[in-house]
C-alpha positions in Angstrom: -151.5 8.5 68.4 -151.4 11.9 66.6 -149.0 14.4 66.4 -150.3 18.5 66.1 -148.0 21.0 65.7 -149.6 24.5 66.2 -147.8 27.5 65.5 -148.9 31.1 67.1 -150.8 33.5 64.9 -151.1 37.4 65.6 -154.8 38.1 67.1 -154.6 41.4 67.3 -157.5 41.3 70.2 -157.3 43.0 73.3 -159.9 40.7 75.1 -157.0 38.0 75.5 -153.8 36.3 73.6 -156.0 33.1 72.4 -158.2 36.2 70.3 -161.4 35.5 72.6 -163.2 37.7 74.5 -164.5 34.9 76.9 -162.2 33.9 79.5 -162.3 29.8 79.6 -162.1 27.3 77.0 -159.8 27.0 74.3 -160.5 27.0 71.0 -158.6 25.7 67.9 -160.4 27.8 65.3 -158.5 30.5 63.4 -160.7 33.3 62.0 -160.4 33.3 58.8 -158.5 29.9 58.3 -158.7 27.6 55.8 -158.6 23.8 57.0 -157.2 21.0 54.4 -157.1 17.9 54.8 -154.4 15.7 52.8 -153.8 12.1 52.5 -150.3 10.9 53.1 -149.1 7.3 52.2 -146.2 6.0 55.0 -147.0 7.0 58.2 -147.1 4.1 60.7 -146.3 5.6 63.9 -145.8 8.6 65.8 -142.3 9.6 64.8 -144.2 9.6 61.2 -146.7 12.0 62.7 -144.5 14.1 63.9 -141.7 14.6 60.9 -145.0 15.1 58.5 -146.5 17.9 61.2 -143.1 19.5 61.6 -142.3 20.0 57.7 -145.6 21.1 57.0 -145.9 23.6 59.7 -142.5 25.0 58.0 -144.9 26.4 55.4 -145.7 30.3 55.7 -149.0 31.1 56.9 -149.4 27.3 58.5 -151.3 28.3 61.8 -150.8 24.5 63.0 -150.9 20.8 61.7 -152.4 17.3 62.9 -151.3 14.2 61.0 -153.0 10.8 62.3 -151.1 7.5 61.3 -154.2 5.1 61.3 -156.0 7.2 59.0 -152.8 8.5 56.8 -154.8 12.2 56.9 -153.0 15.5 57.6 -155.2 18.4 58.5 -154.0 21.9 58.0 -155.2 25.1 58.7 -153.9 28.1 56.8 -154.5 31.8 57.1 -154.8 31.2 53.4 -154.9 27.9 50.8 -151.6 26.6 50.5 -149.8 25.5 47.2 -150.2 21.5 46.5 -146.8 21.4 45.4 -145.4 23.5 48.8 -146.9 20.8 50.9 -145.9 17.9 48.6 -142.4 19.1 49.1 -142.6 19.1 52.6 -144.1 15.8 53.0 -141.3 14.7 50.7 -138.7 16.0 52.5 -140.4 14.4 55.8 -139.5 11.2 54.1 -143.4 10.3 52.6 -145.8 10.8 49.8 -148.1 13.2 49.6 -151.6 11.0 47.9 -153.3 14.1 47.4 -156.8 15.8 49.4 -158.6 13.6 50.9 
């Protein structure tokens, strides 16, 4: 089980509101993101999932968030590196503890 929290991001495209200019798939790269991956100590379920994704995606210019239990890794993409001690904070207040990058 995993829990992603993506948040909308300005495209600025007129081919159509996901920023492509093919009409079809999805896509969940950014242009211009930056993807971290963190390791977080506590998370056993999906409620766990969730709590980390939603604190993180609190963070300005968090474009959207996957945390995965089993593995205890939080993926983040950015429009720009976060600060360390922005997302420790969140994953503090989420109730767990931020290990470090994985």
């Amino acid at each position: 089980m995993t829990a992603e929290i993506e948040t909308p991001a300005a495209t600025g495209s007129c081919c159509s509101p996901a920023g492509g200019c093919q009409g079809g798939g999805a896509t969940d790269v950014q242009v211009g993101a930056v993807t971290t991956v963190y390791k977080v100590a506590g998370m056993t379920c999906g409620h766990c999932e969730g709590a980390v994704a939603g604190e993180i995606s609190e963070i300005e210019g968090v474009g959207s968030v996957k945390a995965v239990a089993a593995t205890g890794e939080v993926t983040v993409v950015s429009a720009a590196p976060l600060d360390e001690e922005a997302v420790r904070a969140a994953v503090d207040e989420a109730g767990y503890e931020l290990v470090g990058r994985a």
